[in-house]
MITI-141992 format. One line per 5 residues: their letters; for each residue x, y, z of C-alpha. Coordinates in steps of 0.02 Angstrom, whole numbers, plus 50000, padded with zeros to 5 digits. Layout:
<rs>
A = X Y Z ~ ... .
</rs>
This chain:
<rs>
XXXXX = 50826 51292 52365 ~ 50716 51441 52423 ~ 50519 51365 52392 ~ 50393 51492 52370 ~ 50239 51490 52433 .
XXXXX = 50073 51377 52377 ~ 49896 51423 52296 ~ 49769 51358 52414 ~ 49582 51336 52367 ~ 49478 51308 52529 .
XXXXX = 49321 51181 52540 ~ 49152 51240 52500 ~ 49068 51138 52634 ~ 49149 51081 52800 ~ 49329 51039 52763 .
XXXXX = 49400 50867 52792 ~ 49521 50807 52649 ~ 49665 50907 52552 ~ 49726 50860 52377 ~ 49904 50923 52361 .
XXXXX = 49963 50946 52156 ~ 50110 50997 52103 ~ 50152 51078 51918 ~ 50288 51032 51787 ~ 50401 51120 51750 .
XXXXX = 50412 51302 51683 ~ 50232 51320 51764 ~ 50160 51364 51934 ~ 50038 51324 52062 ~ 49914 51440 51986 .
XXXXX = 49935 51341 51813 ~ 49829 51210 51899 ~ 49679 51308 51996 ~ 49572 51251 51865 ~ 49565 51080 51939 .
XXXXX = 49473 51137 52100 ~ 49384 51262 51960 ~ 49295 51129 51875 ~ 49285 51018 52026 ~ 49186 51166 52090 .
XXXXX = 49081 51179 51930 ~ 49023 51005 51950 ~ 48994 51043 52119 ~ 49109 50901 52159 ~ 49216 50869 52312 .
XXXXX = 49162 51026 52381 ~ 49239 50956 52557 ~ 49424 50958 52476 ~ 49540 51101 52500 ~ 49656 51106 52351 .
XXXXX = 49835 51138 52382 ~ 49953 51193 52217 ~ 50131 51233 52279 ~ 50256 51346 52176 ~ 50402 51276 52124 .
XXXXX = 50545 51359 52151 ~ 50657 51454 52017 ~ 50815 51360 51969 ~ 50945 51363 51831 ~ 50885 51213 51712 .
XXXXX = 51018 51121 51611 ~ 50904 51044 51478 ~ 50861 51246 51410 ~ 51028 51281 51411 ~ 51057 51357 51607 .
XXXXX = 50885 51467 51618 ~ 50809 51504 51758 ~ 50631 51430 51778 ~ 50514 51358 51903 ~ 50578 51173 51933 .
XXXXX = 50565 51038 52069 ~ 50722 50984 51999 ~ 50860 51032 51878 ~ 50856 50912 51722 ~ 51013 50860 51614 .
XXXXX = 50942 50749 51499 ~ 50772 50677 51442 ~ 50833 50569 51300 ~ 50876 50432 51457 ~ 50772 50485 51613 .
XXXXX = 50850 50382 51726 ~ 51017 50441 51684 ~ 51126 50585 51775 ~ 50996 50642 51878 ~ 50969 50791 52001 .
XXXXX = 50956 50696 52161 ~ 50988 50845 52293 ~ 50859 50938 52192 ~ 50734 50780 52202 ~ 50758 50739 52391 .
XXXXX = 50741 50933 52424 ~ 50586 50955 52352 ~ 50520 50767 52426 ~ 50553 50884 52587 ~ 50487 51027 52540 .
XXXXX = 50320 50912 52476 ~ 50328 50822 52660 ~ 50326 50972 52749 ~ 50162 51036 52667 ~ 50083 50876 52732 .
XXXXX = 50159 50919 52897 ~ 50043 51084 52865 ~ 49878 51003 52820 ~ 49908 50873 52980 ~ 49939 51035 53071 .
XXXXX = 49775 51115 53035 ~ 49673 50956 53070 ~ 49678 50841 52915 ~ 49712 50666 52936 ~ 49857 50608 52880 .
XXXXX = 49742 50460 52777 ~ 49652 50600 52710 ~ 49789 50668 52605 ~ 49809 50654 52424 ~ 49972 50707 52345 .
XXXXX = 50002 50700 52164 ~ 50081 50808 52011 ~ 50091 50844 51833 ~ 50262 50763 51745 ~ 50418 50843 51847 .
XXXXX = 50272 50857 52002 ~ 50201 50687 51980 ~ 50390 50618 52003 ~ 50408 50702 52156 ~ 50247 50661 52216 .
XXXXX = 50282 50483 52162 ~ 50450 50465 52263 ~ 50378 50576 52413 ~ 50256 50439 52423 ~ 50360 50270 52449 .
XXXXX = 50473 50374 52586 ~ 50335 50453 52708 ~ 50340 50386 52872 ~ 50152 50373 52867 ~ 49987 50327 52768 .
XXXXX = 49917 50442 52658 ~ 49762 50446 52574 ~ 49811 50410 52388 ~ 49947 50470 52259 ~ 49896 50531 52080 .
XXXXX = 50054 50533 51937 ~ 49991 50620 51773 ~ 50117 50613 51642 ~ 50250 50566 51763 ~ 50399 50429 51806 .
XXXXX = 50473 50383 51978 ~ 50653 50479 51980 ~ 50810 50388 52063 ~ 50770 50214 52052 ~ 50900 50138 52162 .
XXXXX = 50912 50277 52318 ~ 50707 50229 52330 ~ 50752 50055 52322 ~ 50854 50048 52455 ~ 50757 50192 52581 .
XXXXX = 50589 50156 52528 ~ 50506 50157 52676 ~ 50327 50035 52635 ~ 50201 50124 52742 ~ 50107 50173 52587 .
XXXXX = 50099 49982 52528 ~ 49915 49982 52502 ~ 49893 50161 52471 ~ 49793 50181 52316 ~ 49900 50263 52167 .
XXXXX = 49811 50321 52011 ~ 49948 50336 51860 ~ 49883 50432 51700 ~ 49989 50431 51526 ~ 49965 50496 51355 .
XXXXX = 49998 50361 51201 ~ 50083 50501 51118 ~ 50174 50595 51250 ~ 50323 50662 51163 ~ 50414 50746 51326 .
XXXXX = 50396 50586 51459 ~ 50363 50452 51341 ~ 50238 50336 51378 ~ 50360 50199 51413 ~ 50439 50283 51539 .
XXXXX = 50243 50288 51612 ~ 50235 50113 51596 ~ 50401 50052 51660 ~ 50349 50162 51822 ~ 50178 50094 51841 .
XXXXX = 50281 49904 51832 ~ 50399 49959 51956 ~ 50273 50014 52087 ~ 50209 49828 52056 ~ 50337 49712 52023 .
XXXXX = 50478 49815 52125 ~ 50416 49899 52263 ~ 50245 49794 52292 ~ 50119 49916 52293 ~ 49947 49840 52291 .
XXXXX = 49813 49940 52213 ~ 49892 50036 52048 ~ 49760 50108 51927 ~ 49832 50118 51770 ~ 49766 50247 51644 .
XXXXX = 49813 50267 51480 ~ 49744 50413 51350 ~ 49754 50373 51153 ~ 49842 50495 51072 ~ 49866 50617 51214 .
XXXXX = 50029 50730 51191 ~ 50104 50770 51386 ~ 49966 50860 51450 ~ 49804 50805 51511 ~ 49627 50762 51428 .
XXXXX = 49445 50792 51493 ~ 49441 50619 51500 ~ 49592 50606 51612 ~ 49520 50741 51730 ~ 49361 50654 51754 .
XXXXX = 49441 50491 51789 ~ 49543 50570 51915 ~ 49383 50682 52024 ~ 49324 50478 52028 ~ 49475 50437 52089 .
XXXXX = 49468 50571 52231 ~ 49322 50539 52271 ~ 49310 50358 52289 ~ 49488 50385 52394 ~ 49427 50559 52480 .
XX = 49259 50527 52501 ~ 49148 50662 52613 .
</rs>
């Protein structure tokens, strides 16, 4: 896959954290600027440079064979874990380390990194996590599930053990069902033996995200990211 390039929002104030999010898909990088917007209005975490890669544009198999921005091409969504894209998934877990590789590059601790997504980019975000061969600062899944079960169970690599993860889900989300949420929160836990999960869930919220939600999560950085 050819990856396109990212919309970066620099720090107000001396830089020294990066919050990497990644769209769902059909959307793009720009679809998410409003994050570090009203993190800016609040004059909040005004020392965090916001990173919001592109997907790229790929053939999708659940709308019939368009081309769209996607992490990864999706068959089905009736059973998530079923027939799924996992070329596509590890690519873009690649593509995702490399832009860590970036912020390292340009001075930002590794344990000052926060990585996270929006449904198709929390799962990548969520895999990329429990196969870096390093620490990072935190992981944030909104609306999201971890893809490909059994490949992470067997190369999941536990450096991010006691990372903090903040997981997010809608009651009512009618695209990745809040079960599907769930179950992934419970297999960070119980399967994997990640220590410090905060578990979020919105009443009534379709598969998008909620004022609510958005606060919770500039707490999150911040508590995680602090200045």
């Amino acid at each position: 896959m050819v990856f396109p390039a990212a919309v970066r929002i620099p720090a107000t104030t001396a830089p020294s954290a990066t919050f990497i999010f990644l769209h769902g898909l059909g959307d793009s990088g720009n679809g998410w600027r409003f994050l570090a917007e009203e993190a800016r209005r609040q004059n909040r975490l005004s020392h965090v440079k916001f990173v919001f890669p592109d997907a790229p544009n790929i053939p999708v198999s659940l709308n019939y064979g368009m081309v769209m921005p996607a992490w990864y091409n999706i068959r089905q969504l009736a059973q998530v874990q079923e027939n799924q894209d996992e070329d596509g998934i590890l690519q873009s877990v690649g593509r995702l380390e490399k832009i860590i590789e970036e912020e390292k590059d340009s001075g930002v601790a590794s344990d000052r990194i926060i990585i996270g997504g929006f449904s198709q980019g929390a799962a990548i975000s969520l895999a990329t996590s429990v196969l870096l061969k390093e620490k990072i600062g935190g992981v944030v899944a909104l609306s999201g599930y971890m893809p490909i079960h059994e490949k992470i169970l067997n190369i999941f690599t536990k450096n991010n053990l006691h990372t903090p993860y903040f997981c997010g889900h809608g009651t009512a989300d009618n695209v990745i069902q809040f079960k599907w949420g769930r179950n992934t929160k419970d297999f960070l836990i119980q399967e994997l033996g990640i220590k410090n999960v905060e578990w979020h869930t919105y009443s009534g919220l379709v598969h998008s995200v909620a004022p609510e939600e958005i606060e919770d999560l500039f707490t999150f950085l911040e508590k995680n990211i602090p200045a």
